[in-house]
Residue, then its C-alpha position, 0 to 999 in steps of 0.5 A: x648370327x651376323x645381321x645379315x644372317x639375321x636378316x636372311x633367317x626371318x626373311x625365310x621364316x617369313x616365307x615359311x609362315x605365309x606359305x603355310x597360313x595362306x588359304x589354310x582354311x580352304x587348301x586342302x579343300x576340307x577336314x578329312x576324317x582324321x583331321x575332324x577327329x583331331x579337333x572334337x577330341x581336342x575339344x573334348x579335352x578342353x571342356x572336360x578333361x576327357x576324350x571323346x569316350x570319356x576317359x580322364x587325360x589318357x595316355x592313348x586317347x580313344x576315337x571311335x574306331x583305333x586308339x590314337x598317340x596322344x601328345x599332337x591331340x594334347x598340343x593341338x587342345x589350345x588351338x581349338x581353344x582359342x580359335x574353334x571348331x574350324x579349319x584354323x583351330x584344327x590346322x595350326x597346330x600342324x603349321x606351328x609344329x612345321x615351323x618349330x622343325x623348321x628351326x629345328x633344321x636350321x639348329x641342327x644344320x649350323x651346329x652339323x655344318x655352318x651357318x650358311x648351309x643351315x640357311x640354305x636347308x632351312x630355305x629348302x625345307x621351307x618350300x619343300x612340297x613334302x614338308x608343306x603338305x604335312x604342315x597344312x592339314x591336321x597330321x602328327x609327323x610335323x610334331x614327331x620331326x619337330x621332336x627328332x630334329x631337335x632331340x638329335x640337336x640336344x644331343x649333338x650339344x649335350x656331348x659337350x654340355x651334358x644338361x642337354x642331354x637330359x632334353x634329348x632324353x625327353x624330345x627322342x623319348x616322348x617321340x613314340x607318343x606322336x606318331x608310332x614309327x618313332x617306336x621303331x625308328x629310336x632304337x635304331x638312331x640311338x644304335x646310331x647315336x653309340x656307334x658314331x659317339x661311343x667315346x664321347x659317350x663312355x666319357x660321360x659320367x655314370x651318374x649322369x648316364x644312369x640319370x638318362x636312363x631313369x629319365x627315359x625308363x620313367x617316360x617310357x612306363x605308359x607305352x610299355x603298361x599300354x602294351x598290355x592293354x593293346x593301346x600302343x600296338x593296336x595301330x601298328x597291328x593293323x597296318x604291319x606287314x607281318x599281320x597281312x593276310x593276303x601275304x600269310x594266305x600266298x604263303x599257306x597256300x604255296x606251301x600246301x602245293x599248286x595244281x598245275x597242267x602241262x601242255x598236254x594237259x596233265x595235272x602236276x602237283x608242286x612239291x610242298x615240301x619244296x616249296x617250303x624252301x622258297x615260301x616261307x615267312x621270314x622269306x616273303x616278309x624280308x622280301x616285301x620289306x626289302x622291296x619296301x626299302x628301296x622304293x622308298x629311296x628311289x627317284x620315283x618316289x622322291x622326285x618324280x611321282x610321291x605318294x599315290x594318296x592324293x592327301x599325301x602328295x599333289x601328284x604329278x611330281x615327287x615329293x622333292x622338286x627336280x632340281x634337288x635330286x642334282x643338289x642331293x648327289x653333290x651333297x653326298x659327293x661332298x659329305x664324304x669329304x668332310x668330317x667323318x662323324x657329320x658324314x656318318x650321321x647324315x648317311x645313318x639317318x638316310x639309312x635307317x629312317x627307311x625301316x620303320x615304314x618298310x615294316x608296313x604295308x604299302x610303307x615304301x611309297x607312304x609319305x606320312x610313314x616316311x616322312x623322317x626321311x626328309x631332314x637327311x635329304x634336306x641337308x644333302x641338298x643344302x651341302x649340294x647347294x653350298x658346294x655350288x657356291x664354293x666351286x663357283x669361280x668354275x665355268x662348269x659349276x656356272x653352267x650346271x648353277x644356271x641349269x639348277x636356277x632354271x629348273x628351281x624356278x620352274x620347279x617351285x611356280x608349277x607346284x606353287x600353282x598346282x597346289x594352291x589352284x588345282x590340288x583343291x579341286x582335284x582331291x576333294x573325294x581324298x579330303x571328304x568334301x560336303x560335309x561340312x557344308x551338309x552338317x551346317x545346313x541340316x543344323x539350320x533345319x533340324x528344328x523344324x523335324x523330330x527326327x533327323x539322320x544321316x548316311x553311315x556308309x559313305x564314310x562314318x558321319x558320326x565324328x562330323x556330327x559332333x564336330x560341325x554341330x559342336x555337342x557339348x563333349x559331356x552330353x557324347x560321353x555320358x550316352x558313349x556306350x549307348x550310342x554305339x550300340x547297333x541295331x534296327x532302328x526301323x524296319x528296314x534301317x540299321x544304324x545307331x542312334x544318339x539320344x532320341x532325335x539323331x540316328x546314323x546307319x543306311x537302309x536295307x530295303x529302299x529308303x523311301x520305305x525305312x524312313x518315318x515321316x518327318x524325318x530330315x535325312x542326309x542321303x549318300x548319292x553314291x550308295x543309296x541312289x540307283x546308277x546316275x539317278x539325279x534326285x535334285x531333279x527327279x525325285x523319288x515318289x514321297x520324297x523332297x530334297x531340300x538341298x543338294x550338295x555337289x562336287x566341284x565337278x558339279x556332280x551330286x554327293x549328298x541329298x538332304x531330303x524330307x519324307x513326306 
């Protein structure tokens, strides 16, 4: 690159690293469930060599309630390593893996385009809210961009240099052992890959095209032994929309036929066999995939409203800023005008990578599933911009360029403010605030109780005992099966145990009367405190709270008390 390129490059990638280290460790405002279970899992593997439940260096790694894709909780075994059990060891993974995909982006735009475009999409992701809300908190699809960018980048490069492709082979492939919509996505880009290059392609020596497929063959027996077992599909099982039980009921029940009364007040029966016609599975299911397609690519979910999961977006705008849905539609005006194959790539990408998500429950407005949208749109939006500076000697160009500054500006500072002042204490409840701070409280106590205990109901306690109290992964394994194992620890209290001192679970008959003495104890104040009691200052007869822990609305969330 020129120097000034050069210049404007580490400029923006500079930017990219601060807006993703800023406040990492208090914005989100704490490690969800997944993000907790990503760091004692890592931990586990650096200790050990084993995941949680103990099984050596698998290929699907095991937490306490699903099989999980393994290479992001691999990458992420240094981190933890070095930095801890904490927020940074858990979080920079994700902000290392947002910058990789951010070069990526700006690789993959220049050989596309030309440098000046490739800059200008590596700015727009950098500040893009999408991107950063996944490159700040301990999720996958930052490693699964990372790999797709720049496997598609190894192809473009391979065609002409063929020991590129055997990195492609690598990147796309190794893709389905990050996150599992890259199962169903590959296909379809390699679909992609052999319409738009098949010449390129069948010009390729045999030897080396059968040497790709080994490769590929050869990464791709895990997934495929993992099949058998349920390990790679089991995620997938739960959440696909061909395993939903409210859509096969709809559709049993319609077919049986519905009782009806007229105006009159007669019962009329609908035609079963009729109804077959019209509520079948293949029907329905198309149907909410279809529905799932186009929310996906629409104007409210990109621009004006995202993702309804307040950890997946900030609300109160879309994923994208406003001023890029006028950036995207000149891009597109001006792709079609340029070389057929970059425009056939760019369009098959914003085409397919809907699919996957839209197989899915609530996969049209899922950001997490979707998130192989955004480089696409990047782009448009960067040939958008880069189509504004080429026409800008026009009056017209000038005015609409003045209108996109204005709405940028605005644009970026609301969300800048939003994000780094009001998101935290907003979502809390969808970042599991309060128990890091209960955990490392009833650890400073815990001495002076035989037995200590914690609620299970409000969400599973068990992954941030081990977390915040960093138990050695060996002494977990070696009582795994144990401990898991439910059943009535005291009268009146179901749960499980690990080892002799701790024990999670919530009681079936009040809680004073389940307790043993001596037994510090963290309380759920949503579920096992009667309407708006406050115990803080009334508690119940027997009962001490030694400490409370609030919401940033001042509201009670947990009780740490003694029975005494």
């Amino acid at each position: 690159m020129k120097k000034t390129n050069l210049a404007i490059f580490l400029l923006i990638l500079s930017l990219a690293i601060s807006l993703r280290l800023f406040k990492l460790d208090s914005v989100p405002p704490a490690l969800f469930g997944d993000e907790v279970d990503v760091g004692y899992q890592a931990y586990s593997l650096w200790e050990t060599g084993r995941d949680l439940t103990g099984r050596f260096m698998p290929f699907y790694i095991r937490s306490l309630s699903e099989f999980r894709t393994p290479l992001y909780i691999y990458s992420a075994v240094p981190f933890v390593g070095i930095f801890g059990l904490n927020e940074w060891g858990v979080r920079l993974p994700a902000v290392f893996w947002g910058i990789v995909s951010i070069i990526g982006i700006f690789l993959l735009t220049r050989k596309l385009f030309d440098t000046r475009i490739a800059l200008i999409a590596m700015f727009l992701i950098s500040i893009s809210p999408w991107h950063l809300q996944y490159s700040r908190a301990s999720f996958e699809v930052t490693m699964l961009l990372s790999f797709i960018v720049l496997g598609i980048y190894c192809f473009l490069q391979g065609l002409n240099k063929t020991r590129y492709l055997f990195l492609s082979a690598i990147l796309l492939v190794s893709s389905i052992y990050i996150y599992s919509t890259a199962v169903a996505f590959l296909p379809l880009l390699c679909l992609l890959f052999l319409i738009i290059y098949w010449r390129q392609i069948f010009k390729i020596k045999k030897l080396i095209l059968a040497s790709l497929a080994i490769t590929a063959a050869i990464i791709l027996i895990p997934v495929v032994t993992s099949l058998y077992t349920g390990e790679a599909k089991e995620r997938f099982t739960l959440i696909s929309i061909f395993q939903d039980s409210v859509l096969i009921d709809k559709i049993n029940l319609s077919r049986k036929g519905q009782e009806f009364y007229s105006p009159e007040g007669q019962i009329q029966k609908a035609n079963p066999q009729f109804e077959a016609i019209f509520y079948n599975k293949p029907l329905i299911f198309a149907q909410v995939f279809i529905t799932n397609y186009f929310k996906s690519l629409s104007p409210s979910f990109l621009f004006s409203q995202g993702d309804i999961n307040f950890r997946h977006s900030i609300h109160e705008m879309g994923q994208e800023y406003y001023f890029e849905a006028i950036l995207l539609l000149l891009g597109m005006f001006a792709l079609i005008k340029l070389d057929a194959k970059k425009s056939a790539l760019i369009f098959g990408w914003l085409i397919i990578a809907p699919i996957p998500a839209s197989l899915t429950n609530d996969g049209g407005f899922h950001a997490t599933r979707l998130f192989i949208l955004l480089p696409p749109v990047i782009i448009l939006s960067a040939i958008g911009g880069d189509w504004i500076i080429e026409n800008f000697k026009s009056i017209y160009v000038r005015l609409l360029a003045a209108f996109v500054i204005v709405l940028f500006v605005f644009n970026v500072t609301f969300y800048l403010h939003r994000y780094y002042i009001h998101y935290a204490p907003e979502s809390w409840r969808w970042w599991h605030v309060g128990f890091k701070e209960t955990m490392l409280y009833m650890k400073s106590q815990e001495n002076n109780y035989k037995i200590v205990g914690f609620n299970n109901t409000y969400e599973p306690s068990l992954i941030r005992f081990l977390f915040w109290n960093k138990i050695n992964p060996a002494d977990f394994q070696a009582s795994y099966q144990e401990t898991m194992q439910k059943h009535e620890i005291f009268p009146g209290f179901e749960g499980f145990k690990f080892g002799e001192k701790y024990f999670f679970g919530s009681a079936s008959k009040p809680l004073v009367d389940s307790l043993p003495a001596n037994t510090l104890y963290m309380v759920s104040a949503r579920d096992e405190v009667a309407g708006d009691w406050d115990w803080s200052k009334t508690p119940p007869s027997g009962i001490s709270v030694l400490k409370t822990i609030r919401n940033p609305l001042n509201e009670p969330i947990f009780y740490v008390i003694v029975k005494n």
